[in-house]
DSSP file (Angstrom, degrees, kcal/mol; ACC not computed):
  #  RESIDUE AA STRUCTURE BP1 BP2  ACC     N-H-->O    O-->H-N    N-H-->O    O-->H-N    TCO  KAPPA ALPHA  PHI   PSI    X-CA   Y-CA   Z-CA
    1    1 A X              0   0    0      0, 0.0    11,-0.3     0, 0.0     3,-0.1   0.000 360.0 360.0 360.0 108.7  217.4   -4.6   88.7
    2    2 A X        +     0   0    0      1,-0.5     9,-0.7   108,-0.1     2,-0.1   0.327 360.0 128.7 111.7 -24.5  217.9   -0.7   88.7
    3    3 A X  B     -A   10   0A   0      7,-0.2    -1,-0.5   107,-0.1     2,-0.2  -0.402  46.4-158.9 -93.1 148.9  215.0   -0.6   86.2
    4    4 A X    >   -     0   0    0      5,-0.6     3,-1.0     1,-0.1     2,-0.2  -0.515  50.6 -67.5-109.8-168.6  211.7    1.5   86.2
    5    5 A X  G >  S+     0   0    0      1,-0.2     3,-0.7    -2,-0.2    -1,-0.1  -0.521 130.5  12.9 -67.1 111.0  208.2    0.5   84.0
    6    6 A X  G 3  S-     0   0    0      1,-0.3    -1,-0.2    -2,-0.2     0, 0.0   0.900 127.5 -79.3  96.8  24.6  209.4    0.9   80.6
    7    7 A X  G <  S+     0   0    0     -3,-1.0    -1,-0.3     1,-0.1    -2,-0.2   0.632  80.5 146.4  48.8  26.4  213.0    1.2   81.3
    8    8 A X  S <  S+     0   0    0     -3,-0.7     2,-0.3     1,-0.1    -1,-0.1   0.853  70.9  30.3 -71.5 -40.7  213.1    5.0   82.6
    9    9 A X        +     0   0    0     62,-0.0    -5,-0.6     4,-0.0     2,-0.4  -0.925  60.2 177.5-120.5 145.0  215.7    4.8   85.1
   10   10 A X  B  >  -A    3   0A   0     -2,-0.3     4,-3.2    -7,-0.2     5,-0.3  -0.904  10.3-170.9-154.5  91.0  218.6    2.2   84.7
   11   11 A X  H  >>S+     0   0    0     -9,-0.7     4,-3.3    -2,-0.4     5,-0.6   0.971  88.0  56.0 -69.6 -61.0  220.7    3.1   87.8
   12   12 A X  H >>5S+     0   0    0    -11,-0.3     4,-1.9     1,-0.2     3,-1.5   0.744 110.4  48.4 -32.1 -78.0  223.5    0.7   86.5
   13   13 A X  H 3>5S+     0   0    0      1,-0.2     4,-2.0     2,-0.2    -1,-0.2   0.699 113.1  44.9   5.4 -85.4  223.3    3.0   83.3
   14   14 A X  H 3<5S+     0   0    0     -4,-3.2    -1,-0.2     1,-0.2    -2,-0.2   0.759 113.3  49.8 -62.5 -24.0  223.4    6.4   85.2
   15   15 A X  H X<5S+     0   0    0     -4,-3.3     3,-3.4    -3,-1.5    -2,-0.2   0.959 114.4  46.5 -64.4 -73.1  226.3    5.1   87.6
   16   16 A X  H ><<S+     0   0    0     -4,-1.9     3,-3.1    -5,-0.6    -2,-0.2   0.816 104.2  62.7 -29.0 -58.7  228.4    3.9   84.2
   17   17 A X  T 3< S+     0   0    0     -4,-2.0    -1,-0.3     1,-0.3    -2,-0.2   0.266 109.2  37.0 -38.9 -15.2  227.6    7.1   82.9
   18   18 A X  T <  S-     0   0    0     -3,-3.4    -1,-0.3     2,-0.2    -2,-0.2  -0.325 110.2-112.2-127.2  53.4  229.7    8.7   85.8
   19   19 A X  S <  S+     0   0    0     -3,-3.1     2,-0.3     0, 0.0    -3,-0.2   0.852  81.2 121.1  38.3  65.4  232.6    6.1   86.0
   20   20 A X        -     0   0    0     -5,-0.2     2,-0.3     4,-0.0    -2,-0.2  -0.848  69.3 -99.3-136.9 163.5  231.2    4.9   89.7
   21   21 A X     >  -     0   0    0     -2,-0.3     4,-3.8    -6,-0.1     5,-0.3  -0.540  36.0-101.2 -64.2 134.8  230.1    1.5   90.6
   22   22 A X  H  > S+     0   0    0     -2,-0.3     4,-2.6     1,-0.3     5,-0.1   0.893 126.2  44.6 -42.1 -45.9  226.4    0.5   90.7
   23   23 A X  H  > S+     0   0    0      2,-0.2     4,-0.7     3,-0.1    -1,-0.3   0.977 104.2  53.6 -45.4 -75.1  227.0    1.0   94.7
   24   24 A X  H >> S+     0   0    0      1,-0.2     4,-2.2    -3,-0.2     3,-2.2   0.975 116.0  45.2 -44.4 -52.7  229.0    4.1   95.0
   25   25 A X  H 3X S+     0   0    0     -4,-3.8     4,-2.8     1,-0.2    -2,-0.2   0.938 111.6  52.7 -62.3 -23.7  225.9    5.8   92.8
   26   26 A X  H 3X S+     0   0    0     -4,-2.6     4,-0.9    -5,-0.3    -1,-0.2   0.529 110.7  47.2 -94.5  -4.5  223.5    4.1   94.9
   27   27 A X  H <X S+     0   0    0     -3,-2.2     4,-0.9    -4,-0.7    -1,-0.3   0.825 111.8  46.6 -69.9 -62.4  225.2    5.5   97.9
   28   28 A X  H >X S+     0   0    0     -4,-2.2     4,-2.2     1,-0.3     3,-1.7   0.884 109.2  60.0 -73.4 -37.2  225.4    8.9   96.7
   29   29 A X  H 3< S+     0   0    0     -4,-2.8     4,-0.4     1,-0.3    -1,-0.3   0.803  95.7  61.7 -28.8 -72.8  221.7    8.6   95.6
   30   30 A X  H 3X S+     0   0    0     -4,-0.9     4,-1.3     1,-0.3    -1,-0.3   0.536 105.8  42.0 -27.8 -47.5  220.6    7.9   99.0
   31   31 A X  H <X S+     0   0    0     -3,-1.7     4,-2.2    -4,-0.9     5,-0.4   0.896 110.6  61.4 -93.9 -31.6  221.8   11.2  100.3
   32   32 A X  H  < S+     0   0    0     -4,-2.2    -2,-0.2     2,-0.2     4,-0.2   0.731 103.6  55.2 -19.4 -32.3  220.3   12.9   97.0
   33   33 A X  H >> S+     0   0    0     -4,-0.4     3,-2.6    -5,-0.3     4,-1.9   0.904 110.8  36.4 -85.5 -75.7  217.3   11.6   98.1
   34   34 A X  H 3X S+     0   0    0     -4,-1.3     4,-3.0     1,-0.3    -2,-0.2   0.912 122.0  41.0 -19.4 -72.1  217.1   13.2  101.7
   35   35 A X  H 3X S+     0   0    0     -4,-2.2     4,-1.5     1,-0.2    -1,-0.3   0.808 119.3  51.3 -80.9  -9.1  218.6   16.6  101.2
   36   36 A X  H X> S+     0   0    0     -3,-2.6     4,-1.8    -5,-0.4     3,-1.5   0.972 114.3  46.3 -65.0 -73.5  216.2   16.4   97.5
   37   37 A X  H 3< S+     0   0    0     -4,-1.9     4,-0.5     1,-0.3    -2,-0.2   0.665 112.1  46.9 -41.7 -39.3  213.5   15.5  100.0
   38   38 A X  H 3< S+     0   0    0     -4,-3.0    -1,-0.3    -5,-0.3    -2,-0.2   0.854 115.9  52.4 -80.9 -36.0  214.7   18.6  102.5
   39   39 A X  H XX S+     0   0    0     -3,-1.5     3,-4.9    -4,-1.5     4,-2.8   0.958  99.4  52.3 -25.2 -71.4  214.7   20.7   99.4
   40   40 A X  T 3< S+     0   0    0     -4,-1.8    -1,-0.2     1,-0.3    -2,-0.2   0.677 112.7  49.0 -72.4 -17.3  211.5   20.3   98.0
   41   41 A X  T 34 S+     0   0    0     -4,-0.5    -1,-0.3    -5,-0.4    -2,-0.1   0.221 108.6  53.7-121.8  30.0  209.8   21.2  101.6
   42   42 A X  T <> S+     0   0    0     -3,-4.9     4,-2.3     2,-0.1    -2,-0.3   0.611 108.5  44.4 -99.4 -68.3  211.9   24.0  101.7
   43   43 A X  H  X S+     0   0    0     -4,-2.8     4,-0.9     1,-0.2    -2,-0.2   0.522 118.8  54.3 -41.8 -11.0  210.4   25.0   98.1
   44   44 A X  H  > S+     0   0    0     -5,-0.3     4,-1.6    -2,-0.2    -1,-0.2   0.815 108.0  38.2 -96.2 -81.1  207.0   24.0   99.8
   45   45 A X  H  > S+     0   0    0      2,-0.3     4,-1.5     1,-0.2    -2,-0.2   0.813 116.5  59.5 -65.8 -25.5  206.8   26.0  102.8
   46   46 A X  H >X S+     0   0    0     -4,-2.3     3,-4.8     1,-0.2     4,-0.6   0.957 111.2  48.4 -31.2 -75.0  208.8   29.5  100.1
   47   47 A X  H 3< S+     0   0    0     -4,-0.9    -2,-0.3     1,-0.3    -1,-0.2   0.371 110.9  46.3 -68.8  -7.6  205.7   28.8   98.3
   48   48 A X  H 3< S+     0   0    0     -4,-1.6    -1,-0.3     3,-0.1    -2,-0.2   0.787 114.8  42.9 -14.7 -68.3  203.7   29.0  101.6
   49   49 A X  H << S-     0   0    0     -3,-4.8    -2,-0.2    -4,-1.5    -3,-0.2   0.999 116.1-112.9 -91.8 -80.5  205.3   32.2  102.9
   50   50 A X     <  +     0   0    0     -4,-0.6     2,-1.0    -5,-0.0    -3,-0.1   0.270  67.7 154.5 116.3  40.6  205.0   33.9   99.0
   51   51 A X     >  +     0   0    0      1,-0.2     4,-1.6     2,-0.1     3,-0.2  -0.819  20.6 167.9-128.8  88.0  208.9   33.7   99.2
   52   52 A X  H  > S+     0   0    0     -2,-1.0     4,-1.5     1,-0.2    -1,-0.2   0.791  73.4  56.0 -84.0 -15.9  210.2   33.5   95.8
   53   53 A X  H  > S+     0   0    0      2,-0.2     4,-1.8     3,-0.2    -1,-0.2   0.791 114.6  43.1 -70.7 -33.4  213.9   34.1   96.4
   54   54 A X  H  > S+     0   0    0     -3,-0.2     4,-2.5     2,-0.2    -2,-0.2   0.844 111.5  58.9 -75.5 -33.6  213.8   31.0   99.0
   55   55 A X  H  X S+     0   0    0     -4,-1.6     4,-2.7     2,-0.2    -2,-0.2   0.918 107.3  39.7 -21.8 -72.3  211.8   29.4   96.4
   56   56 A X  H  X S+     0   0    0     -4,-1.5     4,-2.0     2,-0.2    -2,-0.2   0.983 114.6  55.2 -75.0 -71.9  214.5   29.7   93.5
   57   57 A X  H  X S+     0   0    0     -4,-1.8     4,-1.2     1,-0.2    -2,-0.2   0.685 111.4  44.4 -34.9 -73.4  217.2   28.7   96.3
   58   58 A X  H >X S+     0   0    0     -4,-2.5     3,-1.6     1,-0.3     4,-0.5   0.779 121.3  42.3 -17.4 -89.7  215.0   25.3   97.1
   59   59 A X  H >X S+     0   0    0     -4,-2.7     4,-2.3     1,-0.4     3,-1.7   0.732 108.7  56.9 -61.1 -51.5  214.7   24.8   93.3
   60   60 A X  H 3X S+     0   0    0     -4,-2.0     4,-1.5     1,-0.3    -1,-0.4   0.875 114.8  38.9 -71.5 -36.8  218.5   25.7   92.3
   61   61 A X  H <X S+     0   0    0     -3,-1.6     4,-0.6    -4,-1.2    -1,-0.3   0.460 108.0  54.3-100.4  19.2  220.0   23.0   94.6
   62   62 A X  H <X S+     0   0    0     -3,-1.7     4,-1.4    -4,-0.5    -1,-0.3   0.734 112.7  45.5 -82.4 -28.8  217.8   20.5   94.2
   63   63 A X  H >X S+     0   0    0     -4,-2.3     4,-2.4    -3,-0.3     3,-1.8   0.926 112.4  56.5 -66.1 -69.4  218.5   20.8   89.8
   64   64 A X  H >< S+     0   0    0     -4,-1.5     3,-2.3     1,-0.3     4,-0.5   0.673 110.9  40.3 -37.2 -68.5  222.5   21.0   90.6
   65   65 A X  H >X S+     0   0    0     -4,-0.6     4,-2.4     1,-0.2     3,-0.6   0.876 118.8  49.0 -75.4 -24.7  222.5   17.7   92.6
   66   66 A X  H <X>S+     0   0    0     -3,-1.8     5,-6.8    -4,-1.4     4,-1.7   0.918 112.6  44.6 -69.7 -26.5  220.0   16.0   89.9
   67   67 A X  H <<5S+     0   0    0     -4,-2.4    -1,-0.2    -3,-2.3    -2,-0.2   0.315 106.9  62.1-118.6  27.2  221.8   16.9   86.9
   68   68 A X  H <45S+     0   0    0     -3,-0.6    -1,-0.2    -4,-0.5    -2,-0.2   0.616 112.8  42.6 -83.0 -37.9  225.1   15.8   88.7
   69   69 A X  H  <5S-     0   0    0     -4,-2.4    -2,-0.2    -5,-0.2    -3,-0.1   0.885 118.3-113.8 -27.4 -54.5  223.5   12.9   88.7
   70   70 A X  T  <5 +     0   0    0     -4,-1.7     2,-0.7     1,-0.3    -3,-0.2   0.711  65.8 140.5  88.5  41.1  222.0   12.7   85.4
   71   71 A X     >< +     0   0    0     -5,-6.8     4,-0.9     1,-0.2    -1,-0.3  -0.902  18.2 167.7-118.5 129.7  218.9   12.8   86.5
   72   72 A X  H  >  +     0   0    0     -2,-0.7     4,-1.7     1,-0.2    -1,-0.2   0.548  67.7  62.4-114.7 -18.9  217.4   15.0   83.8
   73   73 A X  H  4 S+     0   0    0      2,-0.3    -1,-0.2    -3,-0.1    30,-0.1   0.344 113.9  32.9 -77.5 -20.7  213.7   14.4   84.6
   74   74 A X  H >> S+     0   0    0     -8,-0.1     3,-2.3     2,-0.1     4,-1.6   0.682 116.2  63.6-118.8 -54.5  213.8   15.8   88.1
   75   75 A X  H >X S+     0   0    0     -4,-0.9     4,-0.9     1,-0.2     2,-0.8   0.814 106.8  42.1 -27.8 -81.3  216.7   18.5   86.7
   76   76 A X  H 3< S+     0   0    0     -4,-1.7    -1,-0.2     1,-0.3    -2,-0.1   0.443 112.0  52.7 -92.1  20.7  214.1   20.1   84.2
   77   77 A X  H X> S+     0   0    0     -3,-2.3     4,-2.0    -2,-0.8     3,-1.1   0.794 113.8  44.6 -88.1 -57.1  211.2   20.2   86.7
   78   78 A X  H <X S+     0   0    0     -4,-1.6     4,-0.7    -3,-0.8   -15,-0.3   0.387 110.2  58.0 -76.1  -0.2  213.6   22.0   89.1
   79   79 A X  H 3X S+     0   0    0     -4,-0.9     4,-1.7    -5,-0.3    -1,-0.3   0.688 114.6  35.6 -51.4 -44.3  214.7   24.2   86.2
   80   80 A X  H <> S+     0   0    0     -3,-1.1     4,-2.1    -5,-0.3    -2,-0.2   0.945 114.6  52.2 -70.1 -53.1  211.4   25.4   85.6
   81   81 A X  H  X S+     0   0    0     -4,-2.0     4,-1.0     2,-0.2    -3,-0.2   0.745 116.3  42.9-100.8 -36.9  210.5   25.4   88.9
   82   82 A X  H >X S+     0   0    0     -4,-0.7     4,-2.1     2,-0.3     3,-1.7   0.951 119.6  43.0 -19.8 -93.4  213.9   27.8   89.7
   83   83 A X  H 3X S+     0   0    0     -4,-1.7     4,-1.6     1,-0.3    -2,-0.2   0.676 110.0  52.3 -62.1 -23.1  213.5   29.8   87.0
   84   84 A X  H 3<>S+     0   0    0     -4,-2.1     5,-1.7     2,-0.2     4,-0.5   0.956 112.6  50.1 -67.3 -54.0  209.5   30.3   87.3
   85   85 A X  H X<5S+     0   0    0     -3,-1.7     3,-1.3    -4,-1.0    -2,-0.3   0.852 108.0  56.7-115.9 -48.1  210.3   31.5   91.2
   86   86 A X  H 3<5S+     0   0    0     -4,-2.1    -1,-0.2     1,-0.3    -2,-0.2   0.955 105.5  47.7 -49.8 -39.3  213.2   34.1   89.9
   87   87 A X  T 3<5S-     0   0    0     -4,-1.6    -1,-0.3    -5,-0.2    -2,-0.2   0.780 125.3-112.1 -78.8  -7.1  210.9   35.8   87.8
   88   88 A X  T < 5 +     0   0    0     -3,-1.3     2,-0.5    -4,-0.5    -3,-0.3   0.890  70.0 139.9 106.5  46.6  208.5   35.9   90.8
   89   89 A X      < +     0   0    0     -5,-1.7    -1,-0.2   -37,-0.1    -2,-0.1  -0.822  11.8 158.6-125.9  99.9  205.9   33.5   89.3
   90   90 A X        +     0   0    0     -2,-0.5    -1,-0.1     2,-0.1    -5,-0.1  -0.012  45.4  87.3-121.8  18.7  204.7   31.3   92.0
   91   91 A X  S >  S+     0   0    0      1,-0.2     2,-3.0    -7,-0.1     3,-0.7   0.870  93.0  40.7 -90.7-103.6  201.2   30.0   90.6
   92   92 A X  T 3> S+     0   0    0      1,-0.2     4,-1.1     2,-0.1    -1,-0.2   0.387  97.8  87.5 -53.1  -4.6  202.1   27.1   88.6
   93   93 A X  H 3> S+     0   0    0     -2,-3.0     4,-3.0     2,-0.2    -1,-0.2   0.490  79.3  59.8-101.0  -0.2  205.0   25.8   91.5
   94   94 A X  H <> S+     0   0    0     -3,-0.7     4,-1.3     2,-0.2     3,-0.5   0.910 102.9  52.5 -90.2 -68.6  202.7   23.8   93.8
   95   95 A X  H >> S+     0   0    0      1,-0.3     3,-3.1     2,-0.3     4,-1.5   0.774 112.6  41.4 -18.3 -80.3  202.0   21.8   91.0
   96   96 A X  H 3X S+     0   0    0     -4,-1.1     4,-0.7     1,-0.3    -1,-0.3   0.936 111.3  58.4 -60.8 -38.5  206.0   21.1   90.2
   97   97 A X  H 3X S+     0   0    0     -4,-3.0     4,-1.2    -3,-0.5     3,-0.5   0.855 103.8  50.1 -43.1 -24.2  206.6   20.7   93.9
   98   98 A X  H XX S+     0   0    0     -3,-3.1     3,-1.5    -4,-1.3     2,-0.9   0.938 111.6  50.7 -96.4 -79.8  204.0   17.8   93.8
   99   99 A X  H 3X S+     0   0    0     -4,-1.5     4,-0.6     1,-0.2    -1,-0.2   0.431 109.0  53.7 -38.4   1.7  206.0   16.2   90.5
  100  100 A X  H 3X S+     0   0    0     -2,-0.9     4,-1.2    -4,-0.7    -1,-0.2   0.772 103.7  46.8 -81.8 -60.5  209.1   16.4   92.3
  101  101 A X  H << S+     0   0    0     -3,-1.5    -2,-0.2    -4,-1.2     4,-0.2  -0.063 113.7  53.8 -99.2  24.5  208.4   14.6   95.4
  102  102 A X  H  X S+     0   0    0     -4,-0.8     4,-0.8     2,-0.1     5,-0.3   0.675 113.2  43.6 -55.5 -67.9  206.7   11.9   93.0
  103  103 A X  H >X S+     0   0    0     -4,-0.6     3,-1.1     1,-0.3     4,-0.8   0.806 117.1  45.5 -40.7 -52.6  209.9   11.8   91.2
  104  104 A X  H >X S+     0   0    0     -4,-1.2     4,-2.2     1,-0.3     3,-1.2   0.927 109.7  55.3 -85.3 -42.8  211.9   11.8   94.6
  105  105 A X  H 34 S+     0   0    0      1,-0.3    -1,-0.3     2,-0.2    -2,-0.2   0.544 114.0  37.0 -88.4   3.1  209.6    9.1   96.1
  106  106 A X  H <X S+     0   0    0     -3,-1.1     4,-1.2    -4,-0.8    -1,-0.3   0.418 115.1  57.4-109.9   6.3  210.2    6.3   92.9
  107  107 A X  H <X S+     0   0    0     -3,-1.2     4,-1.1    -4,-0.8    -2,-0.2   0.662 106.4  42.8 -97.4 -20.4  213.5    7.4   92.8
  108  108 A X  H  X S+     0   0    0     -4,-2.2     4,-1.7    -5,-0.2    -3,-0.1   0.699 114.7  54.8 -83.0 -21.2  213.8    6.4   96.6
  109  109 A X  H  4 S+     0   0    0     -5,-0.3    -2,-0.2    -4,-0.2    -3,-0.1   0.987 109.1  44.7 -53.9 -65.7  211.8    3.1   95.7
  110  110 A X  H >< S+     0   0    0     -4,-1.2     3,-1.4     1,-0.2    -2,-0.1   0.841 117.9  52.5 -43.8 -52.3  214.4    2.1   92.9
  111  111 A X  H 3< S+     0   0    0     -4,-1.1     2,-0.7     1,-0.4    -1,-0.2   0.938 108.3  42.5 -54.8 -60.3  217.3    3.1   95.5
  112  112 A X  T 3<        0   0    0     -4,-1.7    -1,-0.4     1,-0.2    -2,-0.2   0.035 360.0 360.0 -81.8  35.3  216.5    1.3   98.3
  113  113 A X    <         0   0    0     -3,-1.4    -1,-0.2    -2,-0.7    -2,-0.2   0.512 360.0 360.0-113.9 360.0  215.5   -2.2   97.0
């Protein structure tokens, strides 16, 4: 329960890990996922337009809500992908959008089952 292949994600874990109940995180998750989800096609449609300051915006709150989580896998994509869009380097980012909304979409599997 809570587990991914290979034990990646261990919700109970990451709840324990910020004193909430397997519930409360699974709660909070839920809207993590959505407004992640509303990120990441805001960070989409930047990288569209050639818009690197909307870009880094997309990127910086999707990392703050991941790595209040503790999720550090979708945190140091949206690190990169943040700091890659300040310095105005917007070639590699489709690429980390795509790993993102992987991330977002087995992290909404795990949630919701």
């Amino acid at each position: 329960m809570g587990l991914k292949k290979g034990g990646m994600m261990n919700i109970k874990e990451l709840a324990e890990n910020l004193g909430l109940e397997e519930d409360e995180y699974l709660e909070i998750l839920e809207l993590f996922i959505d407004t992640g989800m509303a990120d990441i096609e805001k960070l989409r449609s930047a990288l569209k337009e050639g818009n690197a300051e909307e870009a880094a915006q997309a990127a910086h709150s999707l990392k703050g809500a991941s790595g209040n989580l503790g999720l550090m896998d979708i945190y140091d994509v949206a690190l990169k992908s943040e700091e890659a869009a300040r310095n105005n380097s917007l070639d590699g980012l489709a690429e980390s959008v795509q790993t993102l909304k992987e991330k977002l979409n087995s992290l909404a599997e795990i949630a919701r089952k």
